[in-house]
SEBA-559675 format. One record per residue: y, z, x of N, C-alpha, C, CB in turn. Coordinates in Angstrom, 1 decimal, decimal comma, always signed. Each point is the difference from the previous one (the first is absolute). Glycine has a CB too. Layout:
N
((Y Z X) (Y Z X) (Y Z X) (Y Z X))
...
END
This chain:
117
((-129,9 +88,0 -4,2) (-0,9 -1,0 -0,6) (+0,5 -1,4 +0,7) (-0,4 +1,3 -2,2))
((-0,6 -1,8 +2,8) (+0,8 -1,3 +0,5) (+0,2 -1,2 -0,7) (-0,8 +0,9 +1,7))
((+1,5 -2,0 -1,3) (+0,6 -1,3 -1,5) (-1,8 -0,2 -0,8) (+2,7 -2,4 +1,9))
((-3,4 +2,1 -0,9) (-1,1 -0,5 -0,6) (-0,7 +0,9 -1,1) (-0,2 -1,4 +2,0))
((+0,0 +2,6 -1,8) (-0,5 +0,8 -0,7) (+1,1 -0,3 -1,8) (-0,9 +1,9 +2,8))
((+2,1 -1,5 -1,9) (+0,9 -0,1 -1,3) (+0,3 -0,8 -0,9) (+0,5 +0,9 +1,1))
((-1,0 -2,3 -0,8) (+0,2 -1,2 -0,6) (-1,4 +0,2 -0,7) (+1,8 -1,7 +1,7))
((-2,9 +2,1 -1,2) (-1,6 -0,5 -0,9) (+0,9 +1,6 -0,5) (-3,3 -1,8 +1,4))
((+3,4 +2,5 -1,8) (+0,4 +1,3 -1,1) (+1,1 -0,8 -1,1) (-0,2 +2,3 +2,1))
((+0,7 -2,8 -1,7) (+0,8 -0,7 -0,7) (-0,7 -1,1 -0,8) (+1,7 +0,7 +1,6))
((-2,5 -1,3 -1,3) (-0,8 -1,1 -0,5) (-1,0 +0,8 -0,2) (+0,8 -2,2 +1,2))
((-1,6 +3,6 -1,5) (-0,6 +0,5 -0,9) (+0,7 +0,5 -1,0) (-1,3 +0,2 +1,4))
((+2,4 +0,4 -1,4) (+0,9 +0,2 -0,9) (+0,2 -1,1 -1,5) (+1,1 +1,2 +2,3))
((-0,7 -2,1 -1,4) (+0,3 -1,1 -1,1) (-1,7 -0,1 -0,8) (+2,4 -1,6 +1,7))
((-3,1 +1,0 -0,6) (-1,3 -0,1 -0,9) (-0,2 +0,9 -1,2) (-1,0 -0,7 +2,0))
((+1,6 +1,7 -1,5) (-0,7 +1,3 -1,4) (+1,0 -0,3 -1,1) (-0,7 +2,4 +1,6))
((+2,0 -2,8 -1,2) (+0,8 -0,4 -0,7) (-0,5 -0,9 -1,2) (+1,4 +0,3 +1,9))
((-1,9 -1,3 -1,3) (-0,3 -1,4 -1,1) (-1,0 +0,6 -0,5) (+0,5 -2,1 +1,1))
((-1,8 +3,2 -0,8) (-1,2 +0,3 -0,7) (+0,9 +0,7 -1,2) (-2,1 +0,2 +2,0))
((+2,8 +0,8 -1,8) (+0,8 +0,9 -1,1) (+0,6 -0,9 -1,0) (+0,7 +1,9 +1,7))
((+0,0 -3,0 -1,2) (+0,4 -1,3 -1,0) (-0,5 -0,6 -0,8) (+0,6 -0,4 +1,2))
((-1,8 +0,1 -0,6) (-1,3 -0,4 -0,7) (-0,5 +0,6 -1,0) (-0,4 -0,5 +1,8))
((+0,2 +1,8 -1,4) (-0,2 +1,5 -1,4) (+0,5 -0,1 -1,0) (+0,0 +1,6 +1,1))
((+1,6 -1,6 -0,6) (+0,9 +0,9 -0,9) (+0,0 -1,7 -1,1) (+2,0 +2,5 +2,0))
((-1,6 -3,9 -1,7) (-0,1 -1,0 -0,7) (-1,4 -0,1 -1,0) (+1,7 -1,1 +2,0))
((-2,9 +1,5 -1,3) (-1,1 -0,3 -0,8) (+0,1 +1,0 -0,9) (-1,6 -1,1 +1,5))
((+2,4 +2,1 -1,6) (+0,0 +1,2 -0,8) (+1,1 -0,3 -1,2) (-0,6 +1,6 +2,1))
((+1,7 -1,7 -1,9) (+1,1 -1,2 -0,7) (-0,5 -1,1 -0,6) (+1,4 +0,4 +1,7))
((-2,5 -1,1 -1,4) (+0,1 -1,0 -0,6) (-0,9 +0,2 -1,1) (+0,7 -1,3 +1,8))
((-1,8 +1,6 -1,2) (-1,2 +0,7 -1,1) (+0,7 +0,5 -1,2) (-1,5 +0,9 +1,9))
((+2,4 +0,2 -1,5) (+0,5 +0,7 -1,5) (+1,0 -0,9 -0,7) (-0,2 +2,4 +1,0))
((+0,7 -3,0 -0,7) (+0,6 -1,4 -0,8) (-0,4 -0,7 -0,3) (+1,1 -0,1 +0,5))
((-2,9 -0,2 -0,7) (-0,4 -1,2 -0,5) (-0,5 +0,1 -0,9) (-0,1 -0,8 +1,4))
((-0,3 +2,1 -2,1) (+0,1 +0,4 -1,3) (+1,2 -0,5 -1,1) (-1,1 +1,7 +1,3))
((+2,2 -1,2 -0,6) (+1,4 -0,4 -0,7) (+0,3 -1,1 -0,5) (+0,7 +1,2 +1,1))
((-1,0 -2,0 +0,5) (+0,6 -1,6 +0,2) (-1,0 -1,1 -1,3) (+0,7 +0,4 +3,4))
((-2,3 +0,4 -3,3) (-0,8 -0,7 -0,8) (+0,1 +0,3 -1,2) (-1,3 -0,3 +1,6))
((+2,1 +1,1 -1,8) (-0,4 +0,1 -1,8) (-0,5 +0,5 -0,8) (+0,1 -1,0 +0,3))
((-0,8 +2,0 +1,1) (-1,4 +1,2 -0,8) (+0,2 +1,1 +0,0) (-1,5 -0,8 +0,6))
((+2,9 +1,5 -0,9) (+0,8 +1,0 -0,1) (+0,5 +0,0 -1,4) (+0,4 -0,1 +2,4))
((-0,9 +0,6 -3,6) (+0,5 -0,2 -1,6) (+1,3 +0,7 -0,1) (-2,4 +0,1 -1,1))
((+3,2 -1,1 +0,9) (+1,9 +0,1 -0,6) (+0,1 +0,0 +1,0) (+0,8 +1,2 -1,9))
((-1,2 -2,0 +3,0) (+1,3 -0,1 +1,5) (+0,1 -1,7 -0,1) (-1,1 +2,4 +2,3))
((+1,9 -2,6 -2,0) (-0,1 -2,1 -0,3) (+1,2 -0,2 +1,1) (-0,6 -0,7 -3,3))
((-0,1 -0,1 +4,3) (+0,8 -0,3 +1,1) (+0,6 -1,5 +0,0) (-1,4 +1,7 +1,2))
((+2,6 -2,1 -1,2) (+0,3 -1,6 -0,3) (-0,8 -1,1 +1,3) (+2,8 +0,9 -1,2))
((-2,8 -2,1 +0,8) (-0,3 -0,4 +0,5) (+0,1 -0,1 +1,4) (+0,0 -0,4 -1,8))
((+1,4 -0,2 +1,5) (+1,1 +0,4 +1,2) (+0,1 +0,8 +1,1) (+0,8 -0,4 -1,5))
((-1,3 +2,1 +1,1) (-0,1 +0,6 +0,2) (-1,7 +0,3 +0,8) (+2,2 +0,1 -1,6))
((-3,1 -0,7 +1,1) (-1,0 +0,0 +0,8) (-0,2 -1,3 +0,9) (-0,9 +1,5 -1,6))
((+1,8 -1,9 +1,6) (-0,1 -1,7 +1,1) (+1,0 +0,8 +0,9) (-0,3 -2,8 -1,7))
((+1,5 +3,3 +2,0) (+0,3 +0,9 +0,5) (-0,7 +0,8 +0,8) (+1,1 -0,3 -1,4))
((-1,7 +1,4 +0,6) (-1,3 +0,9 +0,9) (-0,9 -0,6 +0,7) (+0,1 +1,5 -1,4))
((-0,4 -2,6 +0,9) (-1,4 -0,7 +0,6) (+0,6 -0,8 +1,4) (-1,6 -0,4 -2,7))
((+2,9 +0,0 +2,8) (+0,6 -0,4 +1,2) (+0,1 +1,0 +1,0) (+1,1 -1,6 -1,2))
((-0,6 +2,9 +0,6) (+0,4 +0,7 +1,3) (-1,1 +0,5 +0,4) (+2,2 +0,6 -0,5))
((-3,2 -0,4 -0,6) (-1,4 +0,8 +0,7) (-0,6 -1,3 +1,0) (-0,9 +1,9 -2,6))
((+0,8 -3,4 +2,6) (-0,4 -0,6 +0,7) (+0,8 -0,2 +1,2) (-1,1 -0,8 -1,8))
((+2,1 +1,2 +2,0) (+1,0 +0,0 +0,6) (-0,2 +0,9 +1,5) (+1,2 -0,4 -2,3))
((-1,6 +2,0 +1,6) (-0,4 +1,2 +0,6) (-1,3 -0,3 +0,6) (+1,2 +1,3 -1,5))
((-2,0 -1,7 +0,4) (-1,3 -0,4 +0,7) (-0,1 -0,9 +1,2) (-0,7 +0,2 -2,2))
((+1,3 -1,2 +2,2) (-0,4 -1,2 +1,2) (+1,1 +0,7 +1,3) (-0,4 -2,8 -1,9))
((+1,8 +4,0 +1,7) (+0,1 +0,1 +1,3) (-1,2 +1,0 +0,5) (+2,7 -0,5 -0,1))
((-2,8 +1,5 -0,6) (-1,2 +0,6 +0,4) (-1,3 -1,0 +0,2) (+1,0 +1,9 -1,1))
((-1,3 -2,6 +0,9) (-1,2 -0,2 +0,7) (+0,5 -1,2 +1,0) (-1,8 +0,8 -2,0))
((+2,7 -1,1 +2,4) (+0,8 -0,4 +1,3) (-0,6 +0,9 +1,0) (+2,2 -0,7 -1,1))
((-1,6 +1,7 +1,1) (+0,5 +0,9 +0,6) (-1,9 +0,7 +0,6) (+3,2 +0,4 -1,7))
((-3,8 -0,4 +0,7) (-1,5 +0,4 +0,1) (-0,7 -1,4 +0,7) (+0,0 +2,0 -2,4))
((+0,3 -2,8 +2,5) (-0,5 -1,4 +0,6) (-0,1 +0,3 +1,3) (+1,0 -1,6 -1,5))
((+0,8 +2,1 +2,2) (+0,6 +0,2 +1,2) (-0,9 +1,4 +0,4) (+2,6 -1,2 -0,6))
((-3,1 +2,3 +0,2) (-0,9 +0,6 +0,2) (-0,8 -0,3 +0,2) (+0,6 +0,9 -0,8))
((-1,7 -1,5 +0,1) (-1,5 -0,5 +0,3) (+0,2 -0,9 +1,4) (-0,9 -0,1 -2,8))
((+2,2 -0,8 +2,6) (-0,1 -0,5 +1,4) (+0,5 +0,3 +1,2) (-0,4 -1,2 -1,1))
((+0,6 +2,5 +1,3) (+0,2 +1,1 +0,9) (+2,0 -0,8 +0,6) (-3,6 +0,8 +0,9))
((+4,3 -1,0 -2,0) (+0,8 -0,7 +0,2) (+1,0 +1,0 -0,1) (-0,9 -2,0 -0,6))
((+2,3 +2,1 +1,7) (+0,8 +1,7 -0,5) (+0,8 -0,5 -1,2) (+0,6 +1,4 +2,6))
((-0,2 +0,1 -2,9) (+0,4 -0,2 -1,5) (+1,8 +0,0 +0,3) (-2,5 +1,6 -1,6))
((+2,7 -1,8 +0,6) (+2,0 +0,0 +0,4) (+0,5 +1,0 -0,8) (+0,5 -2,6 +0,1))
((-0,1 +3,3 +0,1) (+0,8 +1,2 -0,9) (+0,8 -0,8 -0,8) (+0,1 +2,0 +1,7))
((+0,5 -2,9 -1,6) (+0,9 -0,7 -0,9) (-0,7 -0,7 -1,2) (+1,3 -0,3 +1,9))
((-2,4 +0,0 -1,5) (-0,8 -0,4 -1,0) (-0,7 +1,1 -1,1) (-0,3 -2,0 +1,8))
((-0,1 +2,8 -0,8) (-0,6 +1,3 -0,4) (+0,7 +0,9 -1,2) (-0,8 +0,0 +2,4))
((+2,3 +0,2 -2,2) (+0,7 +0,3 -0,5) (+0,4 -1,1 -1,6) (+0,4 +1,4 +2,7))
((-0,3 -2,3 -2,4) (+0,4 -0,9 -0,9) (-0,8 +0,4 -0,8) (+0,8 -1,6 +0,9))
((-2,3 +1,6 -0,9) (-1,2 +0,1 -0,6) (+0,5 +1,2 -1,0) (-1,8 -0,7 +2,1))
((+2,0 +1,6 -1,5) (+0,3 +1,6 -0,4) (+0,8 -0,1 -1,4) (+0,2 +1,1 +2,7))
((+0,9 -2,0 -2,1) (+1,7 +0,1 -1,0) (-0,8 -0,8 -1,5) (+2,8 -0,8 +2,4))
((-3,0 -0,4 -2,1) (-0,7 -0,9 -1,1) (-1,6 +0,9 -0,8) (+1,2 -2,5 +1,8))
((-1,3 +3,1 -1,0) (-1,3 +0,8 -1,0) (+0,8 +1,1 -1,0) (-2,0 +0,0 +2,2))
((+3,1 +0,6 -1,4) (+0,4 +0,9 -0,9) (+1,0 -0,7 -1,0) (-0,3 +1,9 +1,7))
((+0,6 -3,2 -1,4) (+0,7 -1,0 -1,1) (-0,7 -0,5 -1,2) (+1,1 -0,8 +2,0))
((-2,4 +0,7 -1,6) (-1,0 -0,1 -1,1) (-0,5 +1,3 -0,7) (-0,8 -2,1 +1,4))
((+0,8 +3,1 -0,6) (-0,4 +1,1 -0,5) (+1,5 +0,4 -1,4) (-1,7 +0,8 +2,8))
((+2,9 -1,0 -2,3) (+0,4 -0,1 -0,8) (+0,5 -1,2 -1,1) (-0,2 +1,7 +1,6))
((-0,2 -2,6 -1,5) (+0,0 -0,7 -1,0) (-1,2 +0,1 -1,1) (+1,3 -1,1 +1,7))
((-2,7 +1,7 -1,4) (-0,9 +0,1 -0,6) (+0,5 +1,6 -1,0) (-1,9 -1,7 +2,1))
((+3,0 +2,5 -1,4) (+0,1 +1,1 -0,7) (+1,1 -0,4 -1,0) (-0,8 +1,5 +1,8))
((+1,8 -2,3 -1,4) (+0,7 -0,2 -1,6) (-0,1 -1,3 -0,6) (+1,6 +1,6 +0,6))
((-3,2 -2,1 -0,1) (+0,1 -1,1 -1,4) (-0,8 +1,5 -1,1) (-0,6 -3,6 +1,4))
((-0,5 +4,3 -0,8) (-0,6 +0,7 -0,9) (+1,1 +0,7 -0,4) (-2,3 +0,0 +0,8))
((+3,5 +0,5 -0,3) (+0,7 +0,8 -1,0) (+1,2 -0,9 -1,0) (-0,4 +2,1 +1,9))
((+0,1 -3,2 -1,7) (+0,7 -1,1 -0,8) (+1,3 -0,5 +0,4) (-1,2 +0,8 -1,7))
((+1,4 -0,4 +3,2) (+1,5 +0,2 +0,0) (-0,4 -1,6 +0,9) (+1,5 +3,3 +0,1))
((-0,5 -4,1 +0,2) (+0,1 -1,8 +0,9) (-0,8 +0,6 +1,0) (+2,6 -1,5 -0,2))
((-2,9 +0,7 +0,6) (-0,8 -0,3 +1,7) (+0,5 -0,1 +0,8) (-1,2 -0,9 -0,4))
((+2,6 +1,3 +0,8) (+0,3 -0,9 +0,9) (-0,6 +0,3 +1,7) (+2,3 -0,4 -1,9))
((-2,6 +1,2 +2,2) (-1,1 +0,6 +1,1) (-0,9 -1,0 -0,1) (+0,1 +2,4 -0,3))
((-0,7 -3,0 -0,6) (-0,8 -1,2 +0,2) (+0,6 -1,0 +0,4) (-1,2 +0,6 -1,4))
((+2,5 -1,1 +1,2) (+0,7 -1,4 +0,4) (+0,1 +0,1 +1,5) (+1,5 -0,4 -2,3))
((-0,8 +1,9 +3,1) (+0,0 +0,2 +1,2) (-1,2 -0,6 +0,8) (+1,2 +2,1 -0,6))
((-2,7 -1,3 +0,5) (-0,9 -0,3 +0,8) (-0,5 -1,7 -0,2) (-0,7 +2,7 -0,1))
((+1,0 -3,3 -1,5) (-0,4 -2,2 +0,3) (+1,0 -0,3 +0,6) (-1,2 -1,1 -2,2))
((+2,5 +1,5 +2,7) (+0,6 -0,7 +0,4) (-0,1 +0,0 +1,5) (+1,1 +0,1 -2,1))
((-2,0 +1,3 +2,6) (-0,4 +0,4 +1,3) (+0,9 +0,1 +1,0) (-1,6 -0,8 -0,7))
((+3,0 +2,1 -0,3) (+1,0 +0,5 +0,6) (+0,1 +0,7 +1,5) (+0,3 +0,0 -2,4))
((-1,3 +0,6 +2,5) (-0,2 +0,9 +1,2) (-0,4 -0,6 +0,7) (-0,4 +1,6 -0,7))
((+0,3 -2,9 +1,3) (-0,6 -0,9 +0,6) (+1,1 -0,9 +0,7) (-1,9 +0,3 -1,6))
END
């Protein structure tokens, strides 16, 4: 395969990357906003706790659609960034899993402070 072939495989890679990102967060967030809002009877999330979630989910959101910007404008992607993307989604993914199991957030503090970065 020659560099050029291998570099646009690599820069389709990543693209599929950010689309799967994209999924797996709209999928995550959706099922927590039941929780986070209140419309879940005997689940009660602290405040605290949803100003928390609502940071790291905005957090997740804006590198992803960074990263989908750099797509639309045929701009290459960085694996470093790509990757970051990845760590901080699953930082939110887990923070969204133990505020619902009531245990601290601290998975949420990681991704606002925009550790992987």
């Amino acid at each position: 395969m020659s560099a050029c072939a291998q570099k646009e495989s690599t820069q389709t890679i990543l693209k599929q990357s950010v689309y799967n990102l994209e999924t797996t967060y709209t999928i995550a967030a959706e099922s927590a906003m039941p929780f986070v809002t209140g419309e879940i009877p005997g689940v009660k999330v602290s405040q605290a706790d949803k100003e928390l979630m609502f940071r790291a989910s905005n957090t997740v959101y804006s590198e992803i659609q960074s990263l989908k910007e750099s797509i639309d404008k045929d701009e290459p992607l960085s694996i470093t960034l790509v990757n970051a993307a990845e760590v901080d989604l699953q930082s939110f993914v887990n923070c969204w899993t133990n505020i619902r199991s009531g245990k601290a957030p601290t998975a949420c503090e990681v991704v606002t402070q925009g550790a992987s970065k």
